[in-house]
N, C-alpha and C positions, 0 to 999 in steps of 0.2 A: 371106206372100210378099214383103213390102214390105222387112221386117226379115231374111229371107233377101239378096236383092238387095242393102239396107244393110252387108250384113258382105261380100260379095262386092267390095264395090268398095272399100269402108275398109281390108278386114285387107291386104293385099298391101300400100300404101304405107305401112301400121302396123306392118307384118312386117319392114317394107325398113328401116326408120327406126330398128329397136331392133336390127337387125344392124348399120347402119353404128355405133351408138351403141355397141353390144360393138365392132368393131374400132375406134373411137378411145379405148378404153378398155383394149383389149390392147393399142395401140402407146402406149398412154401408158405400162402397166402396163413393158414391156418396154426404155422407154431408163430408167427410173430406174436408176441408181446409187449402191450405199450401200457405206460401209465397214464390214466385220465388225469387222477388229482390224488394229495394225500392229506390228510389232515391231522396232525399233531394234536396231539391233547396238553392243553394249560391246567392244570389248578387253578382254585382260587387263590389270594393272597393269604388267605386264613391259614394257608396248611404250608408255608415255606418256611423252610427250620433254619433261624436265621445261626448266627455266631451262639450270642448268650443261650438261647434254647437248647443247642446241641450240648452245649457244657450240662444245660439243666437234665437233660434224660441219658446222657450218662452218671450225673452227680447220682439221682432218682434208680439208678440202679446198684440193689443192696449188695449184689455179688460181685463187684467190682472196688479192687482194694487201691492204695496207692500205685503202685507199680502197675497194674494194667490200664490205670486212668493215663497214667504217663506213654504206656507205651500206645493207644488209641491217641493220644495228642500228637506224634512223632508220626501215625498215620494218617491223620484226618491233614495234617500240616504239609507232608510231603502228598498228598492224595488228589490234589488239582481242585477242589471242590472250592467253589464262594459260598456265600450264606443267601442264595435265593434257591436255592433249591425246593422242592417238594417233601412233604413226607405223607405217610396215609393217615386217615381222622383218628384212629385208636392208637398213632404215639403221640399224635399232636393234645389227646384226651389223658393221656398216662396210663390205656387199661393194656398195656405191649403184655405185662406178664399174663395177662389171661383170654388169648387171642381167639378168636372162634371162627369157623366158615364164613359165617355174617360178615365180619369183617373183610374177608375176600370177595366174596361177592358182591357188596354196596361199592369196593373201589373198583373192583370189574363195571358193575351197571356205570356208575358216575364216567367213566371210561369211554366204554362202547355210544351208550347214547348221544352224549353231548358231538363225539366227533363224525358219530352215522351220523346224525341229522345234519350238522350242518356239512357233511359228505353229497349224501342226496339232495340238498339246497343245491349248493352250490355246481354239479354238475345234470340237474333234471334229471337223472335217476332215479328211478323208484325203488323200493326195494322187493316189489313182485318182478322187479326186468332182471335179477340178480339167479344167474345161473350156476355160481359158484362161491364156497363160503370156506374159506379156511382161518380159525383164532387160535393162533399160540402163545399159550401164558406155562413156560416154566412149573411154575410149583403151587400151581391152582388144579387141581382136577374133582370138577363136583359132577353130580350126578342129578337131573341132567346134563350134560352138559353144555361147553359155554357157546358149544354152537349152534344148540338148541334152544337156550334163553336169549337172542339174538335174532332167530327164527320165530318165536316164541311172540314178541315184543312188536315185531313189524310183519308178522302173518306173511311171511313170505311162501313162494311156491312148496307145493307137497313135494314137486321132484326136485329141488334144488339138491346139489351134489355141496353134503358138508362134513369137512373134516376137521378135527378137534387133537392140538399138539402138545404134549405135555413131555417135562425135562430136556428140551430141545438148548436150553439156555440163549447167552446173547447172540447167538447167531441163527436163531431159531427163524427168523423175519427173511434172510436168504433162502433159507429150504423152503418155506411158504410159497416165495414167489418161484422157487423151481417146482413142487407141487401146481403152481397152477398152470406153469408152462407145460408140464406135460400131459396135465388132464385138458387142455387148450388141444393137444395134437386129435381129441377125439370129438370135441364140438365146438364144432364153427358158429361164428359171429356170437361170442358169449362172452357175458360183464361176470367178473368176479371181485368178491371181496376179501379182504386180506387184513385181519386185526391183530397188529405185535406188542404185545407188553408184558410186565411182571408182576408179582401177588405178593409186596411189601408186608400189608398188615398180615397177615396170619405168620410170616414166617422171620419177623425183627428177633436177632438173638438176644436173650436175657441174661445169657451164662457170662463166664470169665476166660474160658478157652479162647487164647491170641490166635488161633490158628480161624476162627469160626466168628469173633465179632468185627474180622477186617471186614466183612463185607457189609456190616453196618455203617460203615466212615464213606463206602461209594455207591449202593446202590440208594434210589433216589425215584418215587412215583413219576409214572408219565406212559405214554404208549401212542401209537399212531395207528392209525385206518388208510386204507388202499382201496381204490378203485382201476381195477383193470379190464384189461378188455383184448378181443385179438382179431377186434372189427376192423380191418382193412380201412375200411372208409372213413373211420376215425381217426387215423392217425395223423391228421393236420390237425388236430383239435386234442392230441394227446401233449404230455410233459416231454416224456421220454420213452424211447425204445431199446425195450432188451437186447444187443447183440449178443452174448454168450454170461454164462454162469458156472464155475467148475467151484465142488465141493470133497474135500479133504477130509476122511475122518480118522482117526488114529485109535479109533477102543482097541482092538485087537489086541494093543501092548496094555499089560498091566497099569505099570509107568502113569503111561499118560490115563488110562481110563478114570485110573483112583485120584489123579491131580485136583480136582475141583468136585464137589457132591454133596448135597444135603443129607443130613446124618446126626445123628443126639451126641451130645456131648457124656461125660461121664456120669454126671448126674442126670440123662433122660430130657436135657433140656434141647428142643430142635433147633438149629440154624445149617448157614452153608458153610463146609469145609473148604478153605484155600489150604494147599499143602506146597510146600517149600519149592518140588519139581516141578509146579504150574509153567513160570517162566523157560524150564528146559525143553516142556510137552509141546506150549506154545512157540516156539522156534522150529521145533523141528512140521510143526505142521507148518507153518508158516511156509518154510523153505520149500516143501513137497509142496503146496497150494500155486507159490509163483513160479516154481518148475513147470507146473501144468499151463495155468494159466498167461503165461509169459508168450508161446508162440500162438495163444489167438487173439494179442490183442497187441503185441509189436509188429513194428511194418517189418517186410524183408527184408530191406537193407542193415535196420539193427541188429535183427539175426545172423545174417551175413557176416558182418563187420566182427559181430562175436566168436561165431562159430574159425575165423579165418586169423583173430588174434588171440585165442586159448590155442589153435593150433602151433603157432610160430611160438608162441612163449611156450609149451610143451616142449618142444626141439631145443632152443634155447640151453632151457634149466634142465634139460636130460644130456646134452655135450657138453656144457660150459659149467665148472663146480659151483661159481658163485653166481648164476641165474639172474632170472630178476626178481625179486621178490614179491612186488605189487601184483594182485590178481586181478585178472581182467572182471570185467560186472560190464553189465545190462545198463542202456539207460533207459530204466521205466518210466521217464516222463514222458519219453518218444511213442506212448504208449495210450495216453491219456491226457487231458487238460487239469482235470482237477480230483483229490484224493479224498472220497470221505469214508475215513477210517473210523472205527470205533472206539466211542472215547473211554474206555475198559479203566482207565486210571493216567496219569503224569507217566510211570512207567513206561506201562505199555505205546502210548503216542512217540514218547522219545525213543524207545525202539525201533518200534517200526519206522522212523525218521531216518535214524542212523543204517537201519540194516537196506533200505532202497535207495539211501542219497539224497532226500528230499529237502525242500529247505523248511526256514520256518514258518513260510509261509503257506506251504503246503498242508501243514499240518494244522494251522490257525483256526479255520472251523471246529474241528476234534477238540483243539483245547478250549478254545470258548465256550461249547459244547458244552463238557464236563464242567467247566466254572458256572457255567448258568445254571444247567439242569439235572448237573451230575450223572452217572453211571444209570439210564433208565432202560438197561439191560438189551434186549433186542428191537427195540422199539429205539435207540439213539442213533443208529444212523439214517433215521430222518431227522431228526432235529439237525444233525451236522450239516442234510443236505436242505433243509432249513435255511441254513444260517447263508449259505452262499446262494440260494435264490431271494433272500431277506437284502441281500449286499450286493447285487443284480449283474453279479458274476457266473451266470448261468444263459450262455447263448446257442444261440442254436447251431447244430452242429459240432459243439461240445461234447467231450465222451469223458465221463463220470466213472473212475473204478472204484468198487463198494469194498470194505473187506472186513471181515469180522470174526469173530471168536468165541468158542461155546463149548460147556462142559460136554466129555464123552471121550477121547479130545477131538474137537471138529475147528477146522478152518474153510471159510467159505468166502468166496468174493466174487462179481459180478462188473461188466461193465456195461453202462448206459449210455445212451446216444441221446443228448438233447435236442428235441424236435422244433420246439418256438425259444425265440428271448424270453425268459420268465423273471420276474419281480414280483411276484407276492411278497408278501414282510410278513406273513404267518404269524406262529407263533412270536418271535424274534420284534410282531409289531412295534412293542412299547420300550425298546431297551437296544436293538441294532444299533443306533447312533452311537453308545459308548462302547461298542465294542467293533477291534481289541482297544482296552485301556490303555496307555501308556506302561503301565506296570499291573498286574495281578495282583499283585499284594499279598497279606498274609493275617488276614483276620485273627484265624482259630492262635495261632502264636501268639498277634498282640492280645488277644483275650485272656490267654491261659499259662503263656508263657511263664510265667510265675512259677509252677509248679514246678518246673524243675530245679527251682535250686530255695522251694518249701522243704516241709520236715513233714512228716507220714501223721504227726500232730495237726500241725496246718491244713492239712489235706483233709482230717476227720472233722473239724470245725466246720469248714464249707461244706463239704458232703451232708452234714447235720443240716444245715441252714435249708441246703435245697430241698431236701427229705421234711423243712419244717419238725424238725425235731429240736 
């Protein structure tokens, strides 16, 4: 009787206790996030703008005088770019000044398709088992939209859950993967897809505004595809695992809002604006972003050690007139193994080099990055993380911090836990072996270097040739 009565008043709050313990265990099981696979998009060889070509469609452009061909040469030279870059069919064709939709959309389709399919090759995926669909392309927005023509194409489910990103910029491909992590918290065991890239042909500037054809010298065709998932059961069979994502935005302030935006020039003619306070906007997100994201992804002890000598060096420099001067810093490597930053431009990577302490080897990917495929907007930090599973510096138990940059002003960054050894050689197949070079070199100078110290006569002679005039 006694041991009756005993189970009667135990099992109920023993009963309650192993159920809340399964539902902290299914919502835990359901926000993970892993990546199956990604697949980077190559061009063909036909559309890389090598040295001489890139001379030829600025020479090819009639509103560009001596003095902004020089000052676009001092850009494209300090800009990190090689000459295998990409560019879209309509500048590689000469019709830039009279761009149309079509043009967006054939480098969209050519995009999408070629990296879905061999997406769903390569991991037995279909794409009717695809329960979520999010494409962010910047400065594309057609109607239908792109994540409809996608849907469209491979007859996927009627309830697939798709969402469709525009002016997100190059950090647009972070917010994606936190979109899908949070629609993850509401359906279990579901594959999602993730397509990041940019809409070069319609929006190549033609004008003469220095402020507006910088972004001509870095951005560069390309985009990648994602396959995710928050299938528990897959994750021996995944790349990588999301631990945390913190996202920074800064519109609020004028300042940074107006630093970067597509916009006509005085004459009506469209590209994007970089403005002079970019680099000030981007710093100060920057520093709120690794504010945030600094205590979930350093161990304790760096915490500790920090938090314990700002203190004493505070006491210090507040008794003592002459202080110490050096400020204490973070060591964010204690943090991560490897850094794929966005290769935004030669600037931006040295930056961010110098403001974390990184070496240069750290940064190596990013820069190779940029020299091979140049700036291909929010779709380049997969090629960076490309480049270090190409160089089979990607082991398991690895943790990967992402970081990136986009107009608005937004700073976004993420870290990843490497789940298997991986060596794919991707896209990176045909060309990993030389890189890094011994030296980068400096094509666009030995090409063009001339011009600066030509006469505005010399400069109208070649301009003529290329024009065939």
């Amino acid at each position: 009787m006694e041991l009756l009565l005993t189970l009667l008043v135990t099992l109920p709050p023993f009963t309650y206790l192993l159920y809340l313990l399964y539902k902290l265990l299914d919502q835990w099981r359901s926000q993970c996030c892993y990546i199956m696979h990604y697949e980077c998009f190559k061009p063909g060889d036909d559309r890389k703008i090598s040295t001489e070509f890139s001379g030829n469609i600025i020479m090819r452009n009639k509103n560009l005088g001596f003095q902004e061909f020089k000052f676009l040469l001092r850009a494209v030279v300090n800009s990190g770019i090689g000459e295998e870059t990409y560019g879209p069919r309509n500048i590689i064709a000469g019709t830039e000044d009279y761009p149309c939709i079509s043009d967006g959309l054939s480098e969209m389709d050519e995009f999408f398709f070629t990296t879905l399919d061999s997406l769903f090759a390569k991991t037995k995926v279909s794409p009717q088992e695809i329960d979520i669909l999010v494409v962010n392309v910047s400065m594309l927005a057609a109607v239908p939209s792109l994540s409809s023509r996608i849907i469209n194409h491979y007859k996927m489910r009627e309830d697939i859950k798709a969402f469709n990103l525009t002016g997100m910029g190059c950090s647009a491909s972070l917010i994606s993967v936190d979109l899908v992590r949070n629609v993850f918290k509401s359906y279990k065991n579901a594959y999602a897809i993730v397509l990041t890239s940019e809409s070069i042909a319609p929006n190549w500037y033609t004008g003469n505004d220095k402020s507006m054809i910088l972004s001509n010298c870095l951005f560069r065709s390309g985009g990648c595809s994602m396959l995710l998932t928050n299938k528990n059961a897959l994750k021996h069979r995944a790349k990588f695992s999301l631990k945390c994502l913190v996202r920074t935005h800064l519109g609020s302030e004028d300042e940074a809002y107006g630093c970067c935006s597509q916009q006509e020039d005085d004459k009506g003619r469209l590209g994007f604006f970089l403005g002079k306070n970019l680099p000030k906007a981007a710093s100060r997100a920057f520093t709120q972003n690794v504010r945030d994201i600094a205590p979930k992804i350093l161990p304790i002890g760096e915490l500790i050690r920090y938090v314990a000598l700002s203190g004493i060096v505070g006491v210090i420099n507040k008794y003592y007139p002459s202080g110490i001067k050096k400020k204490v810093s973070l060591n964010f490597k204690k943090g991560f193994d490897h850094l794929c930053l966005h290769p935004g431009g030669a600037a931006v990577i040295d930056g961010i080099r110098n403001s974390l302490d990184m070496a240069e080897s750290d940064v190596e990917p990013s820069r190779m990055t940029l020299h091979r495929f140049g700036n291909t907007s929010a779709s380049s930090l997969w090629y960076v993380l490309g480049y270090m599973e190409a160089k089979q510096r990607l082991k398991k138990g690895d943790r990967v911090l992402m970081l990136s940059f986009g107009a608005g002003f937004k700073c976004n960054s993420c870290l990843w836990e490497v789940t298997t050894d991986l060596e794919d050689a991707n896209v990176w197949e045909d060309c990993i072996a030389k890189y890094p070079p011994p030296t980068l070199g400096n094509p666009y100078m030995e090409k063009f270097g001339w011009l600066n110290h030509e006469t505005q006569e010399t400069f109208n002679l070649e301009k003529a040739k290329a024009r065939g005039m």
